[in-house]
C-alpha positions in Angstrom: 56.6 114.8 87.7 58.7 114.9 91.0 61.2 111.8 91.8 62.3 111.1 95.4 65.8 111.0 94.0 68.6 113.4 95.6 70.5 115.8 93.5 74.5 115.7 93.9 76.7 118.0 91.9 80.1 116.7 91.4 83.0 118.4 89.9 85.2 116.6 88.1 88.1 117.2 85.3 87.0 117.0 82.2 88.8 114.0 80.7 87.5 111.7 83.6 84.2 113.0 83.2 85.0 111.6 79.3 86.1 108.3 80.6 83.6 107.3 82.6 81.3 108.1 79.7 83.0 105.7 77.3 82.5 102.9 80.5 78.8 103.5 80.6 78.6 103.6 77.0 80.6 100.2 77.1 78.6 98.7 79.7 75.4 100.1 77.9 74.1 102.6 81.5 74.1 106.5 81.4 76.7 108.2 82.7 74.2 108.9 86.3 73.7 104.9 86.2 77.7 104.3 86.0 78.1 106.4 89.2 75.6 104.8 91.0 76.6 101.4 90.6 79.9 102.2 91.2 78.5 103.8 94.3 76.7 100.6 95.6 79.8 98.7 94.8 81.9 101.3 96.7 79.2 100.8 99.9 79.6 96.9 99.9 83.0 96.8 99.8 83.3 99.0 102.9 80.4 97.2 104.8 82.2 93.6 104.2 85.1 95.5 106.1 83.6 97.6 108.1 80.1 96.0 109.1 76.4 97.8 108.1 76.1 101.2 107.7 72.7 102.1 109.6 70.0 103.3 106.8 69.6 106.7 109.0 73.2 108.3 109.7 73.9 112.0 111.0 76.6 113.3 108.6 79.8 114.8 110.1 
């Protein structure tokens, strides 16, 4: 069964990679789930500050 989700590999020391899995595990979200929200947060902050990001972007 295919998704329409992107794959990102992120490399990361292990004992943060530990942390954020006791924070998902606290607030009851997978490890992928953590990262994501903190993600969406992450984009609201900046577009408070910084206006909209346009949904389709070249990247740099």
């Amino acid at each position: 069964m295919k998704d329409n989700k992107s794959r990102f590999t992120l490399r990361v020391e292990p004992e943060l990679l530990e942390k954020l899995a006791y924070v998902a595990e606290y607030e009851g979200r997978t490890k992928n789930r953590e990262l994501e929200q903190l993600i969406k947060k992450r984009i609201r902050e900046f577009e408070e500050e910084h206006g909209e990001i346009p949904a389709t972007i070249e990247t740099r």
